[in-house]
N, C-alpha and C positions, 0 to 999 in steps of 0.2 A: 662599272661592274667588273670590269677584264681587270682593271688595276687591283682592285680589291684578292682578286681573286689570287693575283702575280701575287699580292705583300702575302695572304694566305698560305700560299705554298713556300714562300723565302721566309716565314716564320716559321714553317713547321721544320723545314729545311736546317735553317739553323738549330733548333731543337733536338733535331737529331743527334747533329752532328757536336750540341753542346754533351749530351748525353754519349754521344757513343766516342769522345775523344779519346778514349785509354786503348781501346783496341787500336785505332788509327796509328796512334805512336806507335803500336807495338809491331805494327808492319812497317811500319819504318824502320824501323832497327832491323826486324827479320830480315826486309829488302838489303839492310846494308852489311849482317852478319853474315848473308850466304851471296855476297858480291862474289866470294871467289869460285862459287858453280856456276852462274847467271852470266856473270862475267864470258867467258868459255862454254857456251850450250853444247856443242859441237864434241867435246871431250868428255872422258869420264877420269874421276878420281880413282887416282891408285892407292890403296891404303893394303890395311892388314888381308880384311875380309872381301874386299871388293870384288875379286873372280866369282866367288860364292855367291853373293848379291844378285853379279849381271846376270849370271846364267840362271840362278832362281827364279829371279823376275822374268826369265822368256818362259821358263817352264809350262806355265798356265798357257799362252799363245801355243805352245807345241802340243799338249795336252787336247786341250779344244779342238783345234784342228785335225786331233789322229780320232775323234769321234767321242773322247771320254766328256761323259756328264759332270760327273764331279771330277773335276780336274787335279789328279795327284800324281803321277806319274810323267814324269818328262822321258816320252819315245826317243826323242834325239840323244841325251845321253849315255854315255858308254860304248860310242858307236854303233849305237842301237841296244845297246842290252835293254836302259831304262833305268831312270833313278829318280827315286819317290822323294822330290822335294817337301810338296804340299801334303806329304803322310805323317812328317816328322817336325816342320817348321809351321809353324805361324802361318795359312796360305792368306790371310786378307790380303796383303799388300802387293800380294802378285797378280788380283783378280783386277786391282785399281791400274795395274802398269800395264794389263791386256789390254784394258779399256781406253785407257790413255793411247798406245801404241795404236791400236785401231783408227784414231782421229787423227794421229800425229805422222806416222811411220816412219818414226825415225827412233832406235832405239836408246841412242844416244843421252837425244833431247827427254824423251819419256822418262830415263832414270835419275836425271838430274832434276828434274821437275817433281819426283818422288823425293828427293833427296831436301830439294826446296821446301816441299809441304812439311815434310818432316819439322823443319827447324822452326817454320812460323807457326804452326799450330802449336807446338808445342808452348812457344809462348802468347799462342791467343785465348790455348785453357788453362793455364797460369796466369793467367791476366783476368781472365774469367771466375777463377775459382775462388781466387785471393780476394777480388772486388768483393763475389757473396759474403765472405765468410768476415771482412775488413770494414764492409758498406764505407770504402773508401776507393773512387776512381783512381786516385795518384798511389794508391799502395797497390792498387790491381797491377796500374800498367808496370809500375817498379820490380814488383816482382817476375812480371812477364819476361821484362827485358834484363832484369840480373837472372833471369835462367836461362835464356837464349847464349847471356853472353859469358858463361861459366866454361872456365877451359876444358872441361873433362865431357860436357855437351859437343863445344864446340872440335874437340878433339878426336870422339869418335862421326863425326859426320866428316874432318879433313882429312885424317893422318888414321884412322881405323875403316874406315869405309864400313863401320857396323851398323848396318840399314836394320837389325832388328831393334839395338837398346837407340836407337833416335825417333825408331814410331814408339819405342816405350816412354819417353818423356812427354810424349801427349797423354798418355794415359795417367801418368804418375798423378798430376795436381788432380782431378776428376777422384782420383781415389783418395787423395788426402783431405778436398772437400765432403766427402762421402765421411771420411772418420768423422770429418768436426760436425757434420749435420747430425751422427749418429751418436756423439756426444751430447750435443745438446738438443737430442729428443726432435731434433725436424724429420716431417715425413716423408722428405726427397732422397734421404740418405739412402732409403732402397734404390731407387733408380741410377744415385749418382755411384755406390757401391759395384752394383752390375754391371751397370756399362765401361766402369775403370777396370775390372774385373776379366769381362769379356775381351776389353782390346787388349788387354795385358795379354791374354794369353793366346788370343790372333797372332801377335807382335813380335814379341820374344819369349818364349818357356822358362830361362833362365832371370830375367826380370821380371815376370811372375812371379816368381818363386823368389826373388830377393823382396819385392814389394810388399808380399805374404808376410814375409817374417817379420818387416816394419810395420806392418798394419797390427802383426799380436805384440810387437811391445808396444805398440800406441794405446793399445785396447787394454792391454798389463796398466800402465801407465795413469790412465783411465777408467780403472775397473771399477770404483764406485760410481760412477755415473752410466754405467753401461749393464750391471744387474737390476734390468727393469723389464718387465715382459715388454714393452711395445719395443725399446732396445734389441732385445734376444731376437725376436719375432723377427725386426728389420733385416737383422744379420743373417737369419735363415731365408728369408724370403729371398735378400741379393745374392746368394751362394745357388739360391736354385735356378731364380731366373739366369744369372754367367752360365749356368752349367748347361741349362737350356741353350742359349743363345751358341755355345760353341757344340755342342753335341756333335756338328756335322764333321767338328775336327776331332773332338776326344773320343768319341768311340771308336773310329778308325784305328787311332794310336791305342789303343787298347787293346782290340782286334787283333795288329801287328807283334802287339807284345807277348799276347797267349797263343796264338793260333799260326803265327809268321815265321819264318826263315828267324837263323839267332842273327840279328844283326847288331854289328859293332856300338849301338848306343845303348843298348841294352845290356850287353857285356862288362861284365864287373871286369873284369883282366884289361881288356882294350880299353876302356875307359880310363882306368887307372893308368895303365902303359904311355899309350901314345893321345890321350883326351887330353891331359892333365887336371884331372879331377882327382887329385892326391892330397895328400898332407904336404908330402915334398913341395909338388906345384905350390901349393899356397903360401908355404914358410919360404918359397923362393922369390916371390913376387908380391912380398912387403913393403911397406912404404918409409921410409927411416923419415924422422918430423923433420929433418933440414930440408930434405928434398920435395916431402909435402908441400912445405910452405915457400921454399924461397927457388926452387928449381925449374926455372923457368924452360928449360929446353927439352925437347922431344927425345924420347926413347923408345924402344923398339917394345911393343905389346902396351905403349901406353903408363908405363913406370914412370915418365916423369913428368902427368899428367898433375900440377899444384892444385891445389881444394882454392884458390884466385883470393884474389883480394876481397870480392863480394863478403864469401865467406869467411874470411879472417875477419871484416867487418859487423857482418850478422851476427857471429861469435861474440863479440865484442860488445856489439849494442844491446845484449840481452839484457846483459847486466846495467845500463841506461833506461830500458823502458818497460823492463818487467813490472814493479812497484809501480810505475805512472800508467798505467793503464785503467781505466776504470771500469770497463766491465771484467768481472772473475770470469767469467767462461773465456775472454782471449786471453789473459793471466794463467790459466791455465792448458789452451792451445798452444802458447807461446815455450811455454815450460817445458811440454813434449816436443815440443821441433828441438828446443834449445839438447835436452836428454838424447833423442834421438841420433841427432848431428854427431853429437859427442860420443857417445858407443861406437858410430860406425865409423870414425878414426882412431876410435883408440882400436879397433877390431882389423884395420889397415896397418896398423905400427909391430914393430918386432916384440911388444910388450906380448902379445898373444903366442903360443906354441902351437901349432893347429894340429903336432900330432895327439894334444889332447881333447879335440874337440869331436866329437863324431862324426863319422861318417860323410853322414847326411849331409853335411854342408859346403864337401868337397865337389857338389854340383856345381857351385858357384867357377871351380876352377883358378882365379886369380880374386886375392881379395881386393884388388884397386877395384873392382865391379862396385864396391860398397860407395864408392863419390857417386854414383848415380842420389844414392839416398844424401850424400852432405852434399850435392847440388839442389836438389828438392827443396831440404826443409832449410838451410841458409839463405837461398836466395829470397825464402818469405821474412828470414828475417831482419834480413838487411832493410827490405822492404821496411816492414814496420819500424824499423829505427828510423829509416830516413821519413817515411810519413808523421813520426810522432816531431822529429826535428821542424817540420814545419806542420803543424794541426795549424797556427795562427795565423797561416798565411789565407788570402783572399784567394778563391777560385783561380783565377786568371793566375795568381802567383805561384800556386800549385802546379798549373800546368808549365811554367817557365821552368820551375826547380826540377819536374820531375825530367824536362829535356836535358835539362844539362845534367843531373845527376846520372841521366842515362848516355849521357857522353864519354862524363868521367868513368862507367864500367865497362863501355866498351873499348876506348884509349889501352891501356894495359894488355889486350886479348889480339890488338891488331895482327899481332905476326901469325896466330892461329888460322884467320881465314882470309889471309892473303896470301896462298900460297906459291911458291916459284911454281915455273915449266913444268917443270920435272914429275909434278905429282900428278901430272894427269896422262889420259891413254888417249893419244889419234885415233876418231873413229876413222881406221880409215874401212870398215867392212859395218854390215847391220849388225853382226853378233858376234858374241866371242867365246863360242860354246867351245873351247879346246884352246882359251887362255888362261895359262898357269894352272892347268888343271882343273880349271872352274866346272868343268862341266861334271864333277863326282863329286863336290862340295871340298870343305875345306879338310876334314881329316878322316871324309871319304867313311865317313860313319852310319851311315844307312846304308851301306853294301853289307850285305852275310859276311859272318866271318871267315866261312871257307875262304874266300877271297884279301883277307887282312892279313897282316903281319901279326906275329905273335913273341912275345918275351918269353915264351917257351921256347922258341926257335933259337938256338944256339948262333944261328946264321945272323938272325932276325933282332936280337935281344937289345944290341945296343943303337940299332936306326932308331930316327924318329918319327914324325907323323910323316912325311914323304917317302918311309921306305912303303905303306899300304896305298899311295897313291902309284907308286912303281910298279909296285906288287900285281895291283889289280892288271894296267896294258898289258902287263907281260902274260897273265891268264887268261884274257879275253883275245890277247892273240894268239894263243897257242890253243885257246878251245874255239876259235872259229865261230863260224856264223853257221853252222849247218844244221837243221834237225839229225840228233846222234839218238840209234838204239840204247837202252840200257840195260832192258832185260826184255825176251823173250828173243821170238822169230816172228818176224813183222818184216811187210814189203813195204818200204817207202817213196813214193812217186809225186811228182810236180808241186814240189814246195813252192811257196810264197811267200814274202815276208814284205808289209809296210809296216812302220812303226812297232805297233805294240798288237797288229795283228798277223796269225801265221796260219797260212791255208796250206794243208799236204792229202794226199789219196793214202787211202792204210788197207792193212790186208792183211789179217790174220786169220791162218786156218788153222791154228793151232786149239789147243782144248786149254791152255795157261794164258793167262793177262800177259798183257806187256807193256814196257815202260820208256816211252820217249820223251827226251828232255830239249828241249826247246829254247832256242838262245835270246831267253830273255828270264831278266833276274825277277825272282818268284815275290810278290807281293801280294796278303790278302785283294782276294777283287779279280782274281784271270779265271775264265769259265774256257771251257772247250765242250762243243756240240759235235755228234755225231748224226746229222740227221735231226729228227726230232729227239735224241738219245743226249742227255748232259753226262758228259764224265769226269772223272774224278779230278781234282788236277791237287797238287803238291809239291812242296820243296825237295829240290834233289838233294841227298846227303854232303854231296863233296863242293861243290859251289855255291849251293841257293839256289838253281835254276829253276824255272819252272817244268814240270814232270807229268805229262799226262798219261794218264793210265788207260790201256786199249783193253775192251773185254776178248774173251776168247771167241773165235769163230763170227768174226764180223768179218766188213769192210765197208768205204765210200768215203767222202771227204771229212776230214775232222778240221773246224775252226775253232783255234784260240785266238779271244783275244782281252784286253782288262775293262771289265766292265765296273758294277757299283755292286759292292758286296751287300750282303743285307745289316750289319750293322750301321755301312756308310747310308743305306737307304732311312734308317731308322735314326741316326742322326739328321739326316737331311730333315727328314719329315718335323722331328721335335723344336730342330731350330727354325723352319718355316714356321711353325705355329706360334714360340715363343717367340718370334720377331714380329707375326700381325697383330698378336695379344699385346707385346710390346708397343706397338704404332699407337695403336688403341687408345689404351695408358695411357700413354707419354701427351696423346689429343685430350685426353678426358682432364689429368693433371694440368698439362698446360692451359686450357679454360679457365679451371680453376684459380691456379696460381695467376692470372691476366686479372680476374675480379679482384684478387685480394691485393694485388700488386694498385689496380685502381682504387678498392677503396684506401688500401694505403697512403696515397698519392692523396687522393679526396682530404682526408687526415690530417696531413701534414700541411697540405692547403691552409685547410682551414686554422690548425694549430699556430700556423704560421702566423696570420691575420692577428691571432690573438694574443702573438707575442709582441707583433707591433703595437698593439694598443697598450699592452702592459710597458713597456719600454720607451716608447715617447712622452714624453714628460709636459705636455700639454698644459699650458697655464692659461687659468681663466679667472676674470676679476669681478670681483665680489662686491656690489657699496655693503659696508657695514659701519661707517662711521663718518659722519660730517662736524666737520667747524666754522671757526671761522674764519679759519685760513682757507676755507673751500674746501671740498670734498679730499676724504683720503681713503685711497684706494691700497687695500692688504691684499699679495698674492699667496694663493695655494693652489696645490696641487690639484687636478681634476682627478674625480674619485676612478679605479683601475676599474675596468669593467669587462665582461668577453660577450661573447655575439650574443648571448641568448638574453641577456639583461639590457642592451643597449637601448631599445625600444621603450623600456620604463623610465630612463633618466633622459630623450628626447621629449616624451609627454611631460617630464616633470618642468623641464626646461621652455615647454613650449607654455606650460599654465603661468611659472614666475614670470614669464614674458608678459603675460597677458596680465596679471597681479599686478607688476609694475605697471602697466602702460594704463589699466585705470586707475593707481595712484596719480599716478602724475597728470591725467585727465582731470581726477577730482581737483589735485593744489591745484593747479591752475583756475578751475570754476573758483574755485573759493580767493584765487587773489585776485581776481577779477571783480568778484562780489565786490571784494573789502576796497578797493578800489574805485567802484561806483557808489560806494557808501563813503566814501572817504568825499566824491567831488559833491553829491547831490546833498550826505547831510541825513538821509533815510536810509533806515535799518530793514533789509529783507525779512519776511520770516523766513526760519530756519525751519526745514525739513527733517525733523527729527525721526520719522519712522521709516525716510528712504536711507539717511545718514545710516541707521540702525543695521537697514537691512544692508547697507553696504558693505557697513562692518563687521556684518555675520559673515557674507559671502569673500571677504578679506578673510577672514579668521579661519574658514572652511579650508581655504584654498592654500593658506599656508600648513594647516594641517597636515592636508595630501601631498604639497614638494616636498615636508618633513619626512614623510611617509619614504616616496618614491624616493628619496636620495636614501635613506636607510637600505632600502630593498639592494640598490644599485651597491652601496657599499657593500653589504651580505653577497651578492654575486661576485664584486671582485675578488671576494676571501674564495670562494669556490673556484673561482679562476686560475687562482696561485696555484692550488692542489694539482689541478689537472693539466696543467703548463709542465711541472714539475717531472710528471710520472708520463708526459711523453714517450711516445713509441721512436727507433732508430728510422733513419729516413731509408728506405733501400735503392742504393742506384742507379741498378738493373727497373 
């Protein structure tokens, strides 16, 4: 029983692991792409963005700890002023690095271990996305791992340290699975749409917004298959749940933009000036096709970041296996990656003039951003080139090719993530809130503008984004940390100041308000209580400060400090809900999809059975002629038959058995007869009415194997049909 029980579990064991081998490779590779963080846990990568990074990800821990619920403002920054990371960026990924940091405590190991998830996830749902959409495991994991190992992936996680567009490539394939579902009428494309949707803009704002405008040429591209109400329906229903799901982030940033201090990412002037979100920025930081393709070596902002070999081969194999494809729905998914890819290099090359392009799309700031998109949809297509290069091979031989094919895309990319000494930072402290400026972001853009550098400043005109990170110490050191009057006559006594909270005595006996500004930078969400009395609070004109306003003829202790505004409350509450309705969902669908996934499986079982019997060629021997050279025996084919018929042609087989075995009963009686009449000389009588009936019950019986073999043939003609018109095996 215990043996039984052992082979039980080491058959299910391998089953799994027959089933689930595409993911496994694809951590392999991720384990060996991000060797040069793992390698090194103890350090952190210096890249473009990296100071911005560290210090974002402590924000959340700093946040929490000074008492805020929803965690948007980092107290430690500015030397206390306060800088709203989580108001303006993406905050998921910093709630995941508090969380982490809390188990780990070591800040180090936490960000690189962020750094890590990034890179395999991204090819566990490309690896994931591609299998649904491919019902092919060796195309799943090919594409997983030519997107892992794509220089311009691999580029912003060594030499960019841009921890936003690296959780964006998790997101990316979930939403391009979401297109193709939503093309071909599946009813997951709502879920797979929102949740790509959601992280996208968790993630990075700027990759949202690049992913957005690939998702409307796909939909352009695709627009006769997409005006269909259950279509439209889907598309409205995924836009409402994302906008659910993030409410706790977007209302906030909405809040700040109508109701906030003007700060510099809002600012058309400073955007332009020192963001570079220009025309100039973008016609500067083009991609000339030599260096796209054949420039293997690193540049500063990522210029010479090649579209890889992957891609030059994806490109290439379209035109191989577009026509060989046999279903049209991937004939024409294939067509859109192929279009897609192609627009956003030609949109990369100096062919484009971007000061004719509006506006609008100067968010993007550099257009090498656009390889995010010819990383995506190349490396699905390399994929299917090299899956269609081997369809013929056997199971086992699929998984050989697809190891080494995924050798040969990593070979070429080696020098990206192996990189020297040099690129990393000695922990030698927990944090590095006031390295390179980390601690006010990188171009210091959710500070007010009173505090920025301006191209109207004569002085100012020709710095660049460092003259507004100068700008700001040299203002926060000259205004001090003190509670300052601004307007009336008010006595100020026994300040206190922790983080983002400030406790003072006030004292006005005057008959006019008055206005004290408080050294901390004003962001929707700071309350100040006088008692049971709530007062006003607001941006100070000249800095952004915050500014509370004292009424006439008071006194007693007034506390400020940043609580949850009530938009923040009302997104909180919306995305609570759309996340339990979500759970919900996703429990009820999943059910669901497990039944149909079984009887699927059920199905193809069976389907299968039935192509065995159609396909073996079974031969069975017939007497239908003797001589008198002795019996000759003609083969033919045993008639095709499928399960449901079988049962008629074992009865029909089992009666001729029975037919024959009392023939050859009777010849024998009868040469026996003739045999005792041959020795003795006397003639038996002959039984003429059992003979009779004999041969009626002979005559019957061959009637009905007549019969039942008809039947049986008429089944296999029904067999053919339904062999034919087979469903796809899925499998997930």
């Amino acid at each position: 029983m215990v043996k039984a029980e052992k082979e039980h579990k080491a058959s299910r064991a391998e089953g799994f692991w027959s089933r689930k081998w595409h993911f496994f490779l694809v951590l392999v590779f991720g384990a060996i792409l991000s060797i040069g963080i793992w390698g090194r846990m103890d350090n952190v990568i210096v890249g473009d963005d990296f100071a911005f990074h560290v210090a974002r990800l402590q924000s959340t821990s700093h946040a929490w700890s000074n008492g805020q619920i929803v965690p948007q403002v980092d107290p430690d920054a500015l030397g206390g002023f306060g800088y709203a990371y989580n108001l303006f960026y993406g905050p998921l990924v910093t709630y995941v690095a508090s969380g982490f940091q809390m188990l780990i405590q070591n800040w180090a190991i936490t960000i690189n271990w962020i750094l890590i998830l990034a890179l395999v996830f991204s090819g566990l749902t490309m690896c994931y996305a591609v299998t649904k959409i491919s019902k092919s495991r060796a195309i799943g994991a090919l594409a997983g791992i030519f997107y892992m190992a794509t220089p311009y992936v691999l580029t912003d996680l060594y030499f960019r340290a841009a921890l936003g567009e690296s959780l964006a490539f998790i997101a990316a394939p979930i939403l391009l699975l979401g297109l193709y579902q939503l093309t071909v009428r599946q009813r997951n494309a709502t879920r797979s749409l929102a949740v790509a949707a959601a992280l996208l803009i968790f993630s990075h704002s700027l990759s949202a917004l690049l992913f957005a405008m690939m998702a409307g040429v796909y939909v352009l591209i695709n627009i006769d298959k997409l005006l269909n109400p259950k279509s439209i329906w889907r598309a409205i229903l995924a836009v409402v749940v994302a906008l659910g799901l993030t409410a706790v982030f977007t209302l906030p940033l909405v809040e700040a933009k109508l109701n906030g201090a003007d700060y510099g990412i809002f600012d058309a002037e400073y955007v332009s000036g020192y963001f570079g979100a220009d025309a100039q920025s973008m016609n500067d930081h083009r991609l000339w096709p030599a260096r796209m393709l054949f420039d293997v070596s690193f540049q500063y902002n990522g210029r010479g970041a090649v579209i890889g070999l992957v891609a030059i081969f994806g490109l290439i194999g379209f035109f191989l296996i577009w026509r060989k494809l046999k279903e049209k729905q991937d004939r024409r998914f294939i067509l859109s990656l192929f279009i897609l890819a192609v627009v956003a290099i030609v949109l990369m090359t100096p062919v484009v003039d971007w000061n004719y392009v509006p506006s609008f799309f100067y968010k993007l700031q550099f257009p090498w951003r656009l390889l995010e998109i010819v990383a995506l949809t190349t490396s699905v297509l390399a994929a299917y080139t090299c899956g269609m290069l081997m369809k013929d091979f056997a199971e086992e031989g699929q998984k050989v090719a697809t190891l080494l094919l995924g050798m040969l895309a990593v070979a070429p990319v080696v020098w990206i993530f192996l990189p020297a000494n040099w690129f990393s930072l000695e922990n030698g402290a927990t944090e590095w809130s006031e390295v390179e400026n980390g601690s006010i972001g990188w171009q210091a853009e959710y500070a007010p503008t009173g505090m920025l550098c301006s191209k109207n400043n004569p002085q100012e005109k020709d710095e660049d984004y460092k003259c507004s990170l100068k700008k700001i110490e040299r203002v926060i050191t000259e205004r001090g940390a003190d509670v300052e009057i601004l307007e009336g006559k008010v006595k100020l006594a026994n300040v206190k100041k922790d983080g983002l909270k400030v406790e003072f005595d006030v004292n006005n006996e005057t008959e006019n308000v008055a206005r004290v500004e408080i050294p901390l930078i004003y962001y929707p969400g700071y309350e100040a209580w006088l008692g049971d009395e709530e007062l006003e609070v607001e941006a100070s004109d000249k800095l952004g400060l915050v500014t509370v306003v004292i009424p006439a003829n008071v006194s007693g202790k007034v506390e400020v400090f940043y609580g949850v505004s009530v938009p923040t409350q009302v997104g909180l509450t919306i995305t609570l809900i759309t996340t339990g309705v979500g759970l919900i969902w996703l429990v009820i669908t999943g059910i669901s999809d497990a039944r149909i996934r079984k009887k699927e499986r059920e199905i193809t079982k069976l389907m299968g059975s039935v192509r065995d019997v159609i396909v073996n060629e079974d031969v069975i021997e017939l007497e239908v002629d003797k001589s008198k050279k002795g019996e000759k025996k003609v083969k033919t084919r045993k008639p095709k038959i499928d399960a449901a018929k079988e049962s008629v042609v074992k009865k029909a087989n089992v009666k001729r058995t029975k037919t024959q075995a009392a023939t050859t009963k009777r010849k024998a009686a009868a040469k026996k007869s003739s045999e005792k009449e041959e020795s003795t000389g006397v003639k038996e009588p002959k039984k003429t009415q059992v003979k009779k009936k004999t041969g009626t019950t002979a005559a019957k019986m061959k009637a009905s194997e007549t019969t039942s073999l008809a039947d049986a043939q008429e089944g296999s003609k029904i067999t053919r049909v339904k062999a034919t018109s087979r469903a796809r095996k899925d499998p997930e």
